[in-house]
C-alpha positions as CSV (number, residue, x, y, z in Angstrom):
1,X,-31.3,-9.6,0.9
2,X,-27.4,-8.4,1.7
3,X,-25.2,-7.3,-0.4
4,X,-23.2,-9.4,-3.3
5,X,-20.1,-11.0,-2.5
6,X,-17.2,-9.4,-4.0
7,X,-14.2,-10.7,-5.7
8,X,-10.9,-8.6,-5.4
9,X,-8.1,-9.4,-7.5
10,X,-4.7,-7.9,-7.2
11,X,-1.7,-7.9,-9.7
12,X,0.0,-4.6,-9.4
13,X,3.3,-5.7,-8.6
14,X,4.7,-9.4,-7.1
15,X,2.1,-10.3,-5.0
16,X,-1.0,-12.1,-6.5
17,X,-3.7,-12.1,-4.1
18,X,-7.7,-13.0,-4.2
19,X,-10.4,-12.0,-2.0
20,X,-13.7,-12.1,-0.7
21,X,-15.7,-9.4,1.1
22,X,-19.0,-8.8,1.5
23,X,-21.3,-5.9,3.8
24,X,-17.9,-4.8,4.6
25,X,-16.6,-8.3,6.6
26,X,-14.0,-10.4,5.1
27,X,-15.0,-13.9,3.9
28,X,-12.2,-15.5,2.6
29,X,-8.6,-14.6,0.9
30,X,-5.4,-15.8,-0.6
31,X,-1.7,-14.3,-1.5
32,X,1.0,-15.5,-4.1
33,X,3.7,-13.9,-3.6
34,X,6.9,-14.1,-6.6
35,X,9.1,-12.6,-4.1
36,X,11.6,-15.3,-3.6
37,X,12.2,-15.0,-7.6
38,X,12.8,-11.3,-7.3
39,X,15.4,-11.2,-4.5
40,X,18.4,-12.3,-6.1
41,X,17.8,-9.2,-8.8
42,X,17.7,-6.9,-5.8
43,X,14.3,-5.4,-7.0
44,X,11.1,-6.4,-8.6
45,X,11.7,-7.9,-12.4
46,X,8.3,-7.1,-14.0
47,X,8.3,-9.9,-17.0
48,X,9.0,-12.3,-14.0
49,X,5.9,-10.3,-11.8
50,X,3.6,-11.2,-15.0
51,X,4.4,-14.9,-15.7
52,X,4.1,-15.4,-12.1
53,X,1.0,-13.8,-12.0
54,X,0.1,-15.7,-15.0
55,X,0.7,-19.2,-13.2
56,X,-1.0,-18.3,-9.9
57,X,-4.2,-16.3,-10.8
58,X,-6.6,-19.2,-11.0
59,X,-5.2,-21.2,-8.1
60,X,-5.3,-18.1,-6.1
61,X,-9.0,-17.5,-6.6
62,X,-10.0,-21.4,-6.1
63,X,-7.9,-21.0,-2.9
64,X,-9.8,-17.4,-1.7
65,X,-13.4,-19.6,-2.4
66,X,-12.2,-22.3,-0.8
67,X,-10.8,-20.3,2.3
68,X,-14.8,-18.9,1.9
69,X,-16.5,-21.8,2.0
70,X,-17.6,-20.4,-1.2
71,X,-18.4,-21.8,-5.1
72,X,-17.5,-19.1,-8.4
73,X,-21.3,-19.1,-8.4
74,X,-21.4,-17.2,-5.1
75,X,-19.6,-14.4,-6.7
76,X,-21.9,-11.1,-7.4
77,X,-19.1,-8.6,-8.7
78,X,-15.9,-8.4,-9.5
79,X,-13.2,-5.7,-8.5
80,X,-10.1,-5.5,-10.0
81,X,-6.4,-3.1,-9.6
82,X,-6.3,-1.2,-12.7
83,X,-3.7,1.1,-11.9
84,X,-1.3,2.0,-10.6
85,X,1.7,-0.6,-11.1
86,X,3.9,-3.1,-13.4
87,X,2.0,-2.8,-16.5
88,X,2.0,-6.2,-17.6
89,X,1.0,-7.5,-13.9
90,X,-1.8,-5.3,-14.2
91,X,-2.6,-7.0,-17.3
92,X,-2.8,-10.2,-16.4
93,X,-4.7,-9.7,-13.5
94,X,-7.4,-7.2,-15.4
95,X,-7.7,-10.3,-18.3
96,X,-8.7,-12.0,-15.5
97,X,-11.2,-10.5,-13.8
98,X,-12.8,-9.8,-17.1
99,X,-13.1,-13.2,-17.7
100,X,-14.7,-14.3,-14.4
101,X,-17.0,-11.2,-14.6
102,X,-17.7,-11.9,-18.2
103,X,-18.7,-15.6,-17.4
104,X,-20.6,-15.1,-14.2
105,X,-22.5,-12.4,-15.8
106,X,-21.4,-9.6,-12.9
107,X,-20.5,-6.3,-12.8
108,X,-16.9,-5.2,-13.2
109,X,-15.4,-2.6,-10.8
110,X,-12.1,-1.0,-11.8
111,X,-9.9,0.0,-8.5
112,X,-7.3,2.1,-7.8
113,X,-4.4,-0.1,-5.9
114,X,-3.8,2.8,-3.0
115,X,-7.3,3.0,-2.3
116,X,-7.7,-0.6,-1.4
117,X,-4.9,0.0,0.9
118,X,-6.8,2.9,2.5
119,X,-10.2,0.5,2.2
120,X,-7.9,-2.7,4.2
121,X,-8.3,-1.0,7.3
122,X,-12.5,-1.4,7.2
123,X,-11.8,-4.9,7.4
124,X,-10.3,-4.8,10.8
125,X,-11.7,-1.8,12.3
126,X,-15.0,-1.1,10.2
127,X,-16.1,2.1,8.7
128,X,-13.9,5.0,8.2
129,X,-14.6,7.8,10.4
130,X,-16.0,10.7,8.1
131,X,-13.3,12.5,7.6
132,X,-9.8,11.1,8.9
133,X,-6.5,11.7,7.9
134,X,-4.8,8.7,6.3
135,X,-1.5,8.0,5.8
136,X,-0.4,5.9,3.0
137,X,3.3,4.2,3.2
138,X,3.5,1.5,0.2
139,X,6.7,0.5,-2.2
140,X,7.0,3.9,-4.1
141,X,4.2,6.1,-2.5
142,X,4.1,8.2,0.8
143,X,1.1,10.3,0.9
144,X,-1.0,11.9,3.3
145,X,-4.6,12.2,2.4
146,X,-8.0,13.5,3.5
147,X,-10.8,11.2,3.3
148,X,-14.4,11.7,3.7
149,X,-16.6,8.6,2.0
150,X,-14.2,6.5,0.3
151,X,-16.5,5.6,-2.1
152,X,-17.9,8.5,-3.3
153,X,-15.7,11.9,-2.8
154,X,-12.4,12.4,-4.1
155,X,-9.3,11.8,-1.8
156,X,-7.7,15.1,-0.9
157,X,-3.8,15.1,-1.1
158,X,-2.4,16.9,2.1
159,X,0.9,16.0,0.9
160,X,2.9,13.9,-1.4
161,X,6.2,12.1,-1.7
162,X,8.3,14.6,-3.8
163,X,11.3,11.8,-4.6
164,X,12.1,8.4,-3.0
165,X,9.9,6.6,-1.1
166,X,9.7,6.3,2.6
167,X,9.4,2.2,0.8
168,X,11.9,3.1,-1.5
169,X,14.9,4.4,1.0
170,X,14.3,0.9,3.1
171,X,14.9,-1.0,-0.2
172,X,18.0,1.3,-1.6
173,X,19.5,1.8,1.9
174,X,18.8,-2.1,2.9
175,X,21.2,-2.7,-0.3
176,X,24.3,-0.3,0.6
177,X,24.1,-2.0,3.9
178,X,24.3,-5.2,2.7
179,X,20.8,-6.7,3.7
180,X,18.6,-8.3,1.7
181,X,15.5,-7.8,-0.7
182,X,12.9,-6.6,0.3
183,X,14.7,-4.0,2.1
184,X,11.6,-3.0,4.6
185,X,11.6,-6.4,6.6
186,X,15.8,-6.6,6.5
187,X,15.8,-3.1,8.1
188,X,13.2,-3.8,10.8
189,X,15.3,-7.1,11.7
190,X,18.1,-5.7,12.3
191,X,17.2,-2.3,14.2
192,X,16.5,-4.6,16.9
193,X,19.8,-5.1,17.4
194,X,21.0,-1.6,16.9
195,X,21.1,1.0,18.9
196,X,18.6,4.2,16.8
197,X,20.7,6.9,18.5
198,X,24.0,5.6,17.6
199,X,23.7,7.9,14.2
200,X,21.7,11.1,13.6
201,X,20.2,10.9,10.3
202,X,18.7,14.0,8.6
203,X,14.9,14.3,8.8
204,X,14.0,15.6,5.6
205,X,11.3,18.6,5.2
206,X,10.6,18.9,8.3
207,X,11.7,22.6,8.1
208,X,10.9,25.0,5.2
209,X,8.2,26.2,3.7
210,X,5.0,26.0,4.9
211,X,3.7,24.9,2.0
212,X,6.2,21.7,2.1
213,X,4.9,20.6,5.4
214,X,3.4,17.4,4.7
215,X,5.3,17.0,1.6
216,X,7.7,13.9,1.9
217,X,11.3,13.3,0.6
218,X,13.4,10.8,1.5
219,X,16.3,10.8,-0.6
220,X,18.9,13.1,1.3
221,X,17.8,10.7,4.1
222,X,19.1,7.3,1.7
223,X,22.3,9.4,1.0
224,X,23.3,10.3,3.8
225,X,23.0,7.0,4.8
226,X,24.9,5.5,2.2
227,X,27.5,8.3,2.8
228,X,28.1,7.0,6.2
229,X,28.0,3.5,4.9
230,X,31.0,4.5,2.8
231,X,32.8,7.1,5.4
232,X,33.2,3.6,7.4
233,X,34.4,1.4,4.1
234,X,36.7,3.8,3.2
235,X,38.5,3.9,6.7
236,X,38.6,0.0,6.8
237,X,36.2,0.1,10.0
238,X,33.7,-2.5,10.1
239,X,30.6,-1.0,9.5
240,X,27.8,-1.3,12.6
241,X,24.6,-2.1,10.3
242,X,22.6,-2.8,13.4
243,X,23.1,0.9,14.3
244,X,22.8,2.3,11.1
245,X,19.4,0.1,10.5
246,X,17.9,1.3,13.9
247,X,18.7,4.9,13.3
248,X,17.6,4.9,9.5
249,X,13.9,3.6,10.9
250,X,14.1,6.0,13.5
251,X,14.6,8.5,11.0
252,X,11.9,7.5,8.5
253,X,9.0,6.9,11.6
254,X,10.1,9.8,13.2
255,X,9.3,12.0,9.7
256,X,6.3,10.0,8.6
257,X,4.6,10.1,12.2
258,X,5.8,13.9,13.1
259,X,3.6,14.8,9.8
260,X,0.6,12.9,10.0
261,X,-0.2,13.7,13.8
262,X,0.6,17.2,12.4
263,X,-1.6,16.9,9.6
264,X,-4.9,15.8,11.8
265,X,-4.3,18.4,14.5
266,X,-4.0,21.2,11.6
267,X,-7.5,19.8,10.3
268,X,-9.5,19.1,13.2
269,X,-9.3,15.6,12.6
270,X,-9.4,12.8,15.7
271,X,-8.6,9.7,13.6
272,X,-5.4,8.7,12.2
273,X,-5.3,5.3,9.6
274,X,-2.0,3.9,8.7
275,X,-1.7,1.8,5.6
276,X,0.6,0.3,3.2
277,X,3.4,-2.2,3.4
278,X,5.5,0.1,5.3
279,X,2.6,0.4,8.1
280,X,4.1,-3.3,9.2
281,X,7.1,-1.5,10.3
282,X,7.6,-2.0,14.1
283,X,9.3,1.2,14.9
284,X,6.4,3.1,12.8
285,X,3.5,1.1,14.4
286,X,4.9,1.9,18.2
287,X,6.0,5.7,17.4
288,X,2.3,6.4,15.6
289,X,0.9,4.6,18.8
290,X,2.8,6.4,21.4
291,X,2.2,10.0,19.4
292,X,-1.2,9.6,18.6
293,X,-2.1,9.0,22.3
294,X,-0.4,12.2,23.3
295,X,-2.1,13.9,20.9
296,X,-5.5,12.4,21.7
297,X,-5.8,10.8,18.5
298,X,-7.3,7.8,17.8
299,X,-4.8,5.5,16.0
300,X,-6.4,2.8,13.2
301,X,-3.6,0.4,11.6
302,X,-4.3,-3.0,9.9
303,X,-3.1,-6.2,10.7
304,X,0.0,-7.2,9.2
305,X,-1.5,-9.4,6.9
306,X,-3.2,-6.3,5.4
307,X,-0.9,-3.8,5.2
308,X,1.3,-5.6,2.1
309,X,-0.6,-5.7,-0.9
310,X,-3.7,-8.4,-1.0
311,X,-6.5,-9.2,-2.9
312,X,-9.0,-8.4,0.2
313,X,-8.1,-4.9,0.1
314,X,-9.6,-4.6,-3.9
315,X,-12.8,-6.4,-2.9
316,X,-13.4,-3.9,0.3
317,X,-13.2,-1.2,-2.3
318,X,-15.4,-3.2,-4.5
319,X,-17.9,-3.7,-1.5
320,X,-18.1,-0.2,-1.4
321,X,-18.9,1.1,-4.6
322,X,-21.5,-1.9,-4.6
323,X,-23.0,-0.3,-1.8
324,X,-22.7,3.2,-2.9
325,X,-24.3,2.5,-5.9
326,X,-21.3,3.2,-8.2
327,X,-21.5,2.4,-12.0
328,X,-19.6,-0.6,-12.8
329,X,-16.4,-0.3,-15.8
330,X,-17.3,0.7,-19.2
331,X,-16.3,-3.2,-21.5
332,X,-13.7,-1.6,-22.8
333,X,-11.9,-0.9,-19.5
334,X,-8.0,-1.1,-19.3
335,X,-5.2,0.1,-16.8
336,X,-3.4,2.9,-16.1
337,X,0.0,1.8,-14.7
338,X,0.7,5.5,-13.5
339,X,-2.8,6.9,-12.7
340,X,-2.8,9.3,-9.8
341,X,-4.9,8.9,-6.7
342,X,-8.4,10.8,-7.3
343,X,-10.8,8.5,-6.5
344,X,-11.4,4.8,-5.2
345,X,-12.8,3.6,-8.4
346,X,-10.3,3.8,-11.7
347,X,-12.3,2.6,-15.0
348,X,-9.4,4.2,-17.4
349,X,-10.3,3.1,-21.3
350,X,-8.0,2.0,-24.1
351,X,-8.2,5.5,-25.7
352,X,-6.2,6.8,-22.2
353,X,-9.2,8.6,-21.4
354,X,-9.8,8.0,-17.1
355,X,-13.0,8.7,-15.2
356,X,-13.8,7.4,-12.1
357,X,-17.6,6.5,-11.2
């Protein structure tokens, strides 16, 4: 007999999303998004994120069965985001999978949200080569990690975002421009009009210390940008945004792809995996692609559909700690809406204490 089928549910931030893996293949899966409720606030509202959460939970889950082929009954465990993210999202989305769990009699697996990024790309392209260098791009975390088994070792930070967000300049940037929310998508739009040469934005850290090397910080790069944006205001010129776009995502793939192919040359390692919502960007996709294959590096990213945050991407990590044998969460399991990136599973408790199985 194979493996249970796993439930994922995701409620970190705005997008609800359900889904269905088992033995590592994806059976079914569903995402809510609250975006369109966000935009007009110019950033994520998190008491809107939770009563939309709220309202879409249960339809989202029917849907991800449905999309299956699949009854509740089918369901063997359950695997949930417990950190990090919005606090109350997280909530509702726990409440909920401890519900299910509770009344299906199955286990309960607590995840951490930026390992089921890391764990989407097992759905496309199968297991993760043991080790590979992965590079995480999502909302308000760039990282570059070393991972062995997913399941069972701890994820080794190579380097860390040290202030804004590769996700985070898009969004801020994509507002002094004049673009819309969610900055990411605007930006990549309109570069294709622009010319990426037309400016030369900074490209932060890569000088300095060795010890900074794979360290990320993309704030000088979001004022600089905003700077120019202003130097052309101020002089009544009209300002080229299709320029400054294209040379802004030049800027951020040209950083985030210069380090990672660094980062698996320096360690011996031949495969690269590219995650988060910021993986969807064009200019990063084509520039990882076109420098991994000069480096002789394999390149692994998901399909679109995976890289923004989903429901799937929870129930791959819950496939996994089925498989590994990993002890389900303790009853009295809560989140952790800041918890740092140790290891795939995240069973934090009410008390704050955090231990991962």
């Amino acid at each position: 007999m194979g493996s249970p089928v796993v439930l994922g549910i995701e409620s970190s931030c705005d997008e609800t999303g359900a889904g269905l893996v088992r033995d590592g293949r994806l059976l079914g899966h569903t995402v809510a998004s609250s975006m369109a409720e966000h935009a007009r606030f110019g950033g994520v509202v998190p008491e809107i994120a939770a009563r939309a959460h709220l309202h879409a939970l249960t339809p989202v889950v029917r849907s991800a069965l449905a999309d299956a082929g699949l009854r509740a009954s089918d369901i063997g465990a359950v695997a949930v985001t417990t950190g990090p993210g919005l606090s109350g999202a997280l909530q509702v989305g726990l409440a909920g999978a401890k519900g299910l769990a509770y009344a299906l009699g199955v286990p309960l697996y607590g995840v951490h949200h930026l390992a089921g990024h890391v764990a989407a790309d097992t759905l496309a392209h199968g297991p993760l080569p043991d080790p590979c260098v992965v590079l995480i791009v999502s909302g308000g975390h760039t990282s570059l990690l070393l991972v062995r088994d997913l399941a069972r070792d701890p994820l080794v930070h190579l380097g860390d975002t040290v202030d804004d967000a590769a996700g985070e300049c898009f969004d801020k940037v994509a507002r002094v421009f004049g673009l819309p929310y969610p900055g990411g998508p605007a930006i990549d739009r309109t570069a294709r009009e622009g010319d990426p040469r037309a400016v030369h934005f900074p490209r932060p850290l890569t000088t300095g210390p060795p010890e900074k090397r794979f360290a990320f910080s993309f704030s000088g790069l979001k004022t600089a940008a905003a700077r120019w944006a202003e130097t052309h205001r101020a002089a009544g010129r009209p300002l080229p945004v299709a320029d400054g776009a294209a040379a802004l995502q030049e800027a951020v793939a040209d950083v985030l792809t210069r380090k990672a192919v660094a980062a698996c040359t320096e360690h011996g390692v031949g495969t690269l995996v590219v995650v988060g919502g910021v993986a969807a960007n064009s200019r990063v996709r084509a520039l990882a692609e076109e420098r991994c294959a000069a480096a002789g590096i394999t390149l692994r990213v998901p399909p679109l559909g995976l890289c923004t945050d989903n429901g799937a991407m929870i129930a791959a990590v819950g496939d996994l700690l089925v498989r590994a044998g990993a002890a389900p969460a303790p009853l009295d399991v809560s989140i952790d809406p800041s918890a740092p990136l140790e290891y795939a599973a995240l069973h934090p408790v009410a008390a704050g204490r955090a231990r991962a199985a």
